[in-house]
N, C-alpha and C positions, 0 to 999 in steps of 0.2 A: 805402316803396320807394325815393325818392330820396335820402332821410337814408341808406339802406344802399348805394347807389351811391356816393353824395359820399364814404362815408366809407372804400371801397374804393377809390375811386381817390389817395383821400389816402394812404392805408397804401401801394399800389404805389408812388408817388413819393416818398414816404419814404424806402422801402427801397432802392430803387434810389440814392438820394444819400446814404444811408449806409453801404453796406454796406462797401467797401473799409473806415474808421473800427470798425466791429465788428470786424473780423477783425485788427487791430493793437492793441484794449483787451481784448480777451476772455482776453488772460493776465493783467489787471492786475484780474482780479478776484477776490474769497476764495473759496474752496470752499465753507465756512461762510453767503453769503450766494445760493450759489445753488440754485433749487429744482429738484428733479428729479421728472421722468414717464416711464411706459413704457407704450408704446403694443403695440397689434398690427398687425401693416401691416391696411391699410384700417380701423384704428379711429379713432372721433370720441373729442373730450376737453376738456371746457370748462375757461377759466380764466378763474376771475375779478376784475375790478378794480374802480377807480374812478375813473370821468372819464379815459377812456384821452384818451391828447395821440397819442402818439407810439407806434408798434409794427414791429419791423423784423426776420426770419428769416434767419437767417445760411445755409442749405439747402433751399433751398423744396424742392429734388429729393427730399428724406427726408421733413419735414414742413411742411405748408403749411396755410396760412388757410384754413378754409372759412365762416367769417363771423365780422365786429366787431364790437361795438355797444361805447358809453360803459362798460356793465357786466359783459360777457363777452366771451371768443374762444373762437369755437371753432375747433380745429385738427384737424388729418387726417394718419396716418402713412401713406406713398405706397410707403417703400422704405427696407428693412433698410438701417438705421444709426443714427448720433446727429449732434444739431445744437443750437443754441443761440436761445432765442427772449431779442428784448431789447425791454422794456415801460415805458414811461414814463407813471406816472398820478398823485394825488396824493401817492401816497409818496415818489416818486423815481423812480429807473432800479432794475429788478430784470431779474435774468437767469433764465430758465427753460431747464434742459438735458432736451431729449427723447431717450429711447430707442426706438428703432424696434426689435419683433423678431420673426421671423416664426412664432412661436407661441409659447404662453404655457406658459415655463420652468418654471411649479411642475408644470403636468400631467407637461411632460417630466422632470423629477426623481423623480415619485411613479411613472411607467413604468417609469424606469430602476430604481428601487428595488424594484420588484417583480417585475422579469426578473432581476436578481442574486439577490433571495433565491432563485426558483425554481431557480436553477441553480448554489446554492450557493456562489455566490462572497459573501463576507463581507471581504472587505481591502480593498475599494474603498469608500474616501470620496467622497460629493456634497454640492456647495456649490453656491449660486448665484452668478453673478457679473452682475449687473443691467447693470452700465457697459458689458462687455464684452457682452452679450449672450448668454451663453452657460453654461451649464451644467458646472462643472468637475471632473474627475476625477482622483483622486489616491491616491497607495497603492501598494505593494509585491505583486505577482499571482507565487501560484506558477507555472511553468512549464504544469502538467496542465491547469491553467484557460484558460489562454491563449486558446484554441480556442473555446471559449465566450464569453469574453469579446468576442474580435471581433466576433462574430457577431451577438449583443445591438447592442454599441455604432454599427453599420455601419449599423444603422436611424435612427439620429441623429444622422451626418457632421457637420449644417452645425449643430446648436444646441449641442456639446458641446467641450468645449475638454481633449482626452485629455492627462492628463499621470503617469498609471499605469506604474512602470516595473517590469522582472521582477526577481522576490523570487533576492536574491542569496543562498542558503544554504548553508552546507558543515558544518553538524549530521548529525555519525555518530549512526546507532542502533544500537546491539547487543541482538540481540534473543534472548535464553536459551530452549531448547527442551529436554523431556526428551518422548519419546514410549514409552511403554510400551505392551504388553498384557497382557491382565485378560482370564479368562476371565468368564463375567458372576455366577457364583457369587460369584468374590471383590470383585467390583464392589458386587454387592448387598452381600455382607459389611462394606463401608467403614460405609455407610449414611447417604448422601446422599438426602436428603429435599429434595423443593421446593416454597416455598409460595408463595402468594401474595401480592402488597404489604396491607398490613393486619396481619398475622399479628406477634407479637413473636417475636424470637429465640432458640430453646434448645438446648438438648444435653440428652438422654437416655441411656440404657446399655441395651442389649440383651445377651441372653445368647450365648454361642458365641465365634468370634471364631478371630482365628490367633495362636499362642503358648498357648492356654488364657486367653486374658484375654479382658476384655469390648471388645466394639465399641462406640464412640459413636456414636452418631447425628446427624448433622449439620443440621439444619433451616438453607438457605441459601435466601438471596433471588437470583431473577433478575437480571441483571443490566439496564441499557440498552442499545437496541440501534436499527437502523433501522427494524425489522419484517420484515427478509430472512430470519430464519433459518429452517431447514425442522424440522418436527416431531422429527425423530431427533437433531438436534444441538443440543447443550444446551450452555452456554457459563456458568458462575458465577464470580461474583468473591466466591472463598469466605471467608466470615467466618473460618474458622480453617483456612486458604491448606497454613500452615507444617505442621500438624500432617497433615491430609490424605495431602500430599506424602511424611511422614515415614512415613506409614501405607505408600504404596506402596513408598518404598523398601525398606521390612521384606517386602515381600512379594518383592520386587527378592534381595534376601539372601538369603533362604530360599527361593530359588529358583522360587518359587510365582509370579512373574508374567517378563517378559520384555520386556527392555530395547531397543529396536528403533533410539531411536538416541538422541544428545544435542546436535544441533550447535548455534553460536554462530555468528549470522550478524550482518553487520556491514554497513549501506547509508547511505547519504545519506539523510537528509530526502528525503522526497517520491518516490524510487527507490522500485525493487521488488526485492526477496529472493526466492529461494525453494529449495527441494530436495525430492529424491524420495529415499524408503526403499525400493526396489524393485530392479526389474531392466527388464532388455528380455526379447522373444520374437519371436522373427523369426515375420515371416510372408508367407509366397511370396505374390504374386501374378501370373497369367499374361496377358498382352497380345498379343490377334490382331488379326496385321496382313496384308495381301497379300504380305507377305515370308515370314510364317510367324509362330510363336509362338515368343515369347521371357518370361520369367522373369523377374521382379523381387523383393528380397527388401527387406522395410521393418521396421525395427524398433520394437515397440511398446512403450511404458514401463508397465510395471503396480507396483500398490504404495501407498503414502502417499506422496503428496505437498502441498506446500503454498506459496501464494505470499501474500506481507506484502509491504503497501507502507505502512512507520512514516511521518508527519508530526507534527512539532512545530508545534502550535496553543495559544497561549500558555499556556506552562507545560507543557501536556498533551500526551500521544503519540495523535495520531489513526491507528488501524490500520486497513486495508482487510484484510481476512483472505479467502482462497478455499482451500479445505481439500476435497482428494480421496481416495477410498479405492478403487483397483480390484484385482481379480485376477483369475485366469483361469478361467472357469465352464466345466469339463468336461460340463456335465449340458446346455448349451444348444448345445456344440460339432455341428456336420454336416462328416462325409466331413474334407476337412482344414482348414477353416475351424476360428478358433479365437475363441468368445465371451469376452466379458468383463463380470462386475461390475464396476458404479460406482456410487461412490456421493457426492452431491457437496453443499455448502455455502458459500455466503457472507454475511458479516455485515459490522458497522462496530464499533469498539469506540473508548471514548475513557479511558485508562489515563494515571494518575500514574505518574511517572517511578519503577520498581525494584516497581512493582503488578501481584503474579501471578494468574494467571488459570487457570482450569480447565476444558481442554475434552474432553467425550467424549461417546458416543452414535453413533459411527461404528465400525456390526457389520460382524463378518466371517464367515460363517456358513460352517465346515468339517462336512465329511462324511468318516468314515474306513469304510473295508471291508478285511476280510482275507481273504486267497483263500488254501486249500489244495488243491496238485493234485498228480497224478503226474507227473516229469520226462518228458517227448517224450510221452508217451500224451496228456495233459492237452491236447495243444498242437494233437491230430488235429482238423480240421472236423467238426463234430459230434457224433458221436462223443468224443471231446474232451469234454463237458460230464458223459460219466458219471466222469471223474478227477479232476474240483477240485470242489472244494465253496468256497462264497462264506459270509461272516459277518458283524456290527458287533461286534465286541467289546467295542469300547471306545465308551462313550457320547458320540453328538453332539453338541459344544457348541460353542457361538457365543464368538467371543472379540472383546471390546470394546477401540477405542484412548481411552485417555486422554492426554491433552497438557497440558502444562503450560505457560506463555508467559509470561514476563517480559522487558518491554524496559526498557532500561535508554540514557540518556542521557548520551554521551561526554565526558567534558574535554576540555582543552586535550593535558592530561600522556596520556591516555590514546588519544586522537589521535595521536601520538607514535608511540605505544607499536603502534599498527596499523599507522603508515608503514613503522617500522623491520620488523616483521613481515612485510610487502607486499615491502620491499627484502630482505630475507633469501630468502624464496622465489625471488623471482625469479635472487636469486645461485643459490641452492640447482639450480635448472632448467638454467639456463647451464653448469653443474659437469658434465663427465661422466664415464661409469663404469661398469665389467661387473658386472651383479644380476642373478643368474638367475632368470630370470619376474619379477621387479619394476621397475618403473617408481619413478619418484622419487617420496617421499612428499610431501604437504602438511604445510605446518610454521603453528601456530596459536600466533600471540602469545606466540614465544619469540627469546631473545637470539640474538645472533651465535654467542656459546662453546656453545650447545647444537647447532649446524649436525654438527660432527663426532661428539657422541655419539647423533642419532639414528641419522645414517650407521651407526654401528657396531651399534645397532639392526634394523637394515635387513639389514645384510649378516647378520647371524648369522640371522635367518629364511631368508635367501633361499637362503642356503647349506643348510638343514634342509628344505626345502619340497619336495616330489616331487608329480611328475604323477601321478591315480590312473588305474591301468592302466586301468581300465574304462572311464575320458571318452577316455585317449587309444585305446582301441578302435575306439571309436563315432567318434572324428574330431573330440571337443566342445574349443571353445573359446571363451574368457570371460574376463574380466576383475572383480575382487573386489574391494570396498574396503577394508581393515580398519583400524578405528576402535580406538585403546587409550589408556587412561590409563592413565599411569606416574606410582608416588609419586616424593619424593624419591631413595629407599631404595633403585629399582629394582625396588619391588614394583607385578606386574600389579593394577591395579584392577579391572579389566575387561577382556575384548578384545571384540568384536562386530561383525557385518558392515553397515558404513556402507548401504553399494552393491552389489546382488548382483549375481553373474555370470549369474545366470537358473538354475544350474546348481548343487541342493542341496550336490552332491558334492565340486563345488569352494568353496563356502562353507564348508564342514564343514572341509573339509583347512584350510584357510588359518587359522581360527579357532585348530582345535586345536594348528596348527605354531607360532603366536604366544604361546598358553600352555604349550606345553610350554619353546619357551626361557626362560621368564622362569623364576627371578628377573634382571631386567636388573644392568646393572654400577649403582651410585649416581648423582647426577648431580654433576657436575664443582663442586670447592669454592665457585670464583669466582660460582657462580650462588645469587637468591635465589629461584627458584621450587618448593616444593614440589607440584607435580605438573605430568604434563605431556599432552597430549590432542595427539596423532599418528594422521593416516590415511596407508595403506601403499596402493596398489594394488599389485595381483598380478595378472599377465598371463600368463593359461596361452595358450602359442600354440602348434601343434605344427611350425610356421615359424621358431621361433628357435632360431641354431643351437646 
């Protein structure tokens, strides 16, 4: 016990006559010759020597002596930091740099690493940094994450050293859509089969078919997914994509299935897309107040809709997909209340750039009835029910959407190519002009020189398009979108209703008034696009003068 006293109070008077001299050679030493510790605050730590002479700490306030003897020190870290211990034994002078830290950095590394995976961040790199004490973070964070990420890292302020900045991205997706329906006859007809992982892959022939030819058989594997999707929606990434597709459109031609819509949507990385195939359906609701009641009328969107949020994840398109199908169920309807089918899905998909995908299994199940009655007899209370007679004549059947989805990843040039189309429109809007019932169209990924011939487009519909007496009876008014591809030649490809007015009658008009004017005039020399995809709205108002 005295040899342990003697030799502490030698080490305090040491120190104290040295220390100013530590602190003026401690740059004059190599990195290379000095040794490093890392402590935890309040932990012990021996070092050992031989024939200590001399021993002097340049921070006792961080770490300090807690005993000396000729063949060991041991030392104590008291408080987050670093300091320099300097030892004089038979070797020479050696310098020992201690780390003080206030909990031990691999735990917090391996936390942090396991709260990122669970909330799927993956672009955040972790390093240790010993000297600094601190745990560093580094990496490019999409925007959507952000939120999560703070929130993780706020549990670990003082041991991490954040230097993660947000993911600078201006990658366009275009995302190719074709939505058809298929009654489920000619669904099963394709003859998509599905097996299970294990199973090898084939095609078969079955008999029947449309043309008189045979139908293949498709044996396709599921695809990968999150494990979100629901039993009715089925999603493949079909072995043979191209031909499938071709399969539909023959049905497309021969009028046997029904094109609902085709759009091209176009977002940023990491954004959300989306559009509806439907319409609205007003529906009154009444509000009682001490004033009295008053009326409100809200419009409901029914139909296909779908919203895509594409990310670029190296090389790959990651897609967030939510896909809905409603309409209006007259069977669940009371008094004026008006029900609605839904039917709804979401999944995750991860697609190579121009990789189409196949989705359907979202029913629509129609009911048809034909009523025959006597004019005004029929119409009497009660009575009334010996004059019409009610039937199904035509058989019930379910009719399925198929979708088809490919995204596809922008250039430079083709980038461009959407600015200038973006700047066209907006010219286009800015333009004004007398169109009977039509509003200005949408213009999709066309030149400047095509601005005045869709115009002319435009105008020769709007000039042929009549209100039908019977909406304007009733008071109806609506709004229709109509979708057409034009060839070069000014042949109609197609026309179809993007957007409906809710109101068969004026879907019907609009459609037909589009195909009757075509053939269109050619498209102007100076252009090299052969064909061209235009939506028209048509505004029936009975307000305009």
């Amino acid at each position: 016990m005295n040899k342990t006293k003697k030799i502490f109070c030698f080490v305090s008077a040491l120190f104290l006559s040295i220390v100013p001299i530590v602190s003026s050679q401690a740059y004059d030493i190599e990195e290379g010759s000095v040794e490093e510790i890392h402590l935890l605050k309040g932990e012990l730590e021996s070092v050992y020597v031989q024939d200590l002479t001399r021993l002097a700490v340049a921070n006792p306030d961080v770490v300090d002596v807690n005993d000396a003897t000729s063949d060991e020190i041991v030392i104590v870290g008291k408080d987050i930091g670093q300091t320099a211990i300097f030892i004089w034994d038979v070797g020479g002078k050696r310098t020992v740099m201690v780390y003080v830290h206030n909990q031990d950095l691999n735990i917090v590394k391996k936390r942090l690493e396991e709260l990122f995976k669970e909330a799927g961040i993956y672009e955040v790199d972790i390093t240790l940094n010993e000297k600094e004490g601190s745990v560093v973070l580094s990496g490019f964070l999409p925007k959507e994450k952000r939120m999560a990420y703070e929130l993780i890292i706020g549990k670990f302020s003082s041991e991490i050293l954040d230097l993660v900045k947000d993911e600078q991205n201006d990658d366009l997706i275009q995302i190719d859509l074709q939505i058809t329906e298929l009654n489920e006859t000619l669904l099963k007809g394709l003859g998509v089969e599905w097996f299970s992982a294990g199973q090898e892959d084939s095609v078969s022939i079955s008999g029947g078919g449309f043309g008189g030819t045979n139908n293949p058989i498709y044996a396709e594997t599921p695809p990968e997914t999150d494990g979100s999707i629901k039993d009715f929606f089925k999603i493949g990434q079909f072995n043979r994509t191209s031909t499938f597709v071709a399969q539909i459109n023959a049905y497309l031609t021969e009028g046997k299935a029904r094109l609902l819509s085709a759009p091209k949507l176009v977002t940023v990385s990491g954004e959300e897309a989306s559009f509806l195939v439907g319409g609205e359906i007003p529906i009154t609701t009444t509000t009682v107040n001490e004033n009295g009641a008053a009326e409100n009328v809200e419009y409901k969107e029914f139909g296909v809709g779908m919203t895509i949020i594409p990310t670029i994840r190296k090389n790959k398109i990651d897609i967030q997909l939510n896909m809905e199908v409603s309409d209006i169920d007259p069977t669940n309807s009371q008094g004026g209340d008006v029900a609605f089918t839904t039917r709804t899905a979401q999944t995750r998909l991860y697609l190579d750039d121009g990789q189409t995908i196949i989705i359907a299994g979202l029913i629509r199940q129609t009911d048809s009835e034909e009523v025959r009655k006597v004019p005004f007899l029929a119409d009497i209370p009660v009575l009334g029910a010996l004059f019409r007679t009610r039937g199904t004549p035509i058989l019930n059947e379910d009719k399925e959407l198929v979708v088809s989805l490919t995204p596809h990843r922008l250039t430079n040039n083709q980038k461009e190519e959407v600015a200038k189309a973006q700047q066209i429109k907006a010219e286009a809007s800015a333009k004004s002009g007398e169109m009977s019932m039509t509003a200005k169209p949408y213009y999709s990924g066309i030149s400047r020189e095509m601005t005045d011939y869709i115009q002319g487009v435009q105008a020769r519909i709007s000039q042929a398009i009549q209100y039908p007496m019977a909406a304007r009876d009733y008071g109806w008014e609506g709004t229709v979108k109509v979708g057409m591809l034009i060839l070069d030649d000014g042949t109609l490809a197609y026309a179809m209703v993007k957007e409906s007015s809710g109101y068969e009658i004026f879907d019907e008009v609009a459609v037909e008034t589009a195909k009757k004017m075509a053939p269109f005039a050619s498209f102007p020399p100076n252009t090299n696009l052969q064909e061209l995809n235009v939506t028209i709205p048509i505004v029936y108002s009975l307000n305009t003068p």
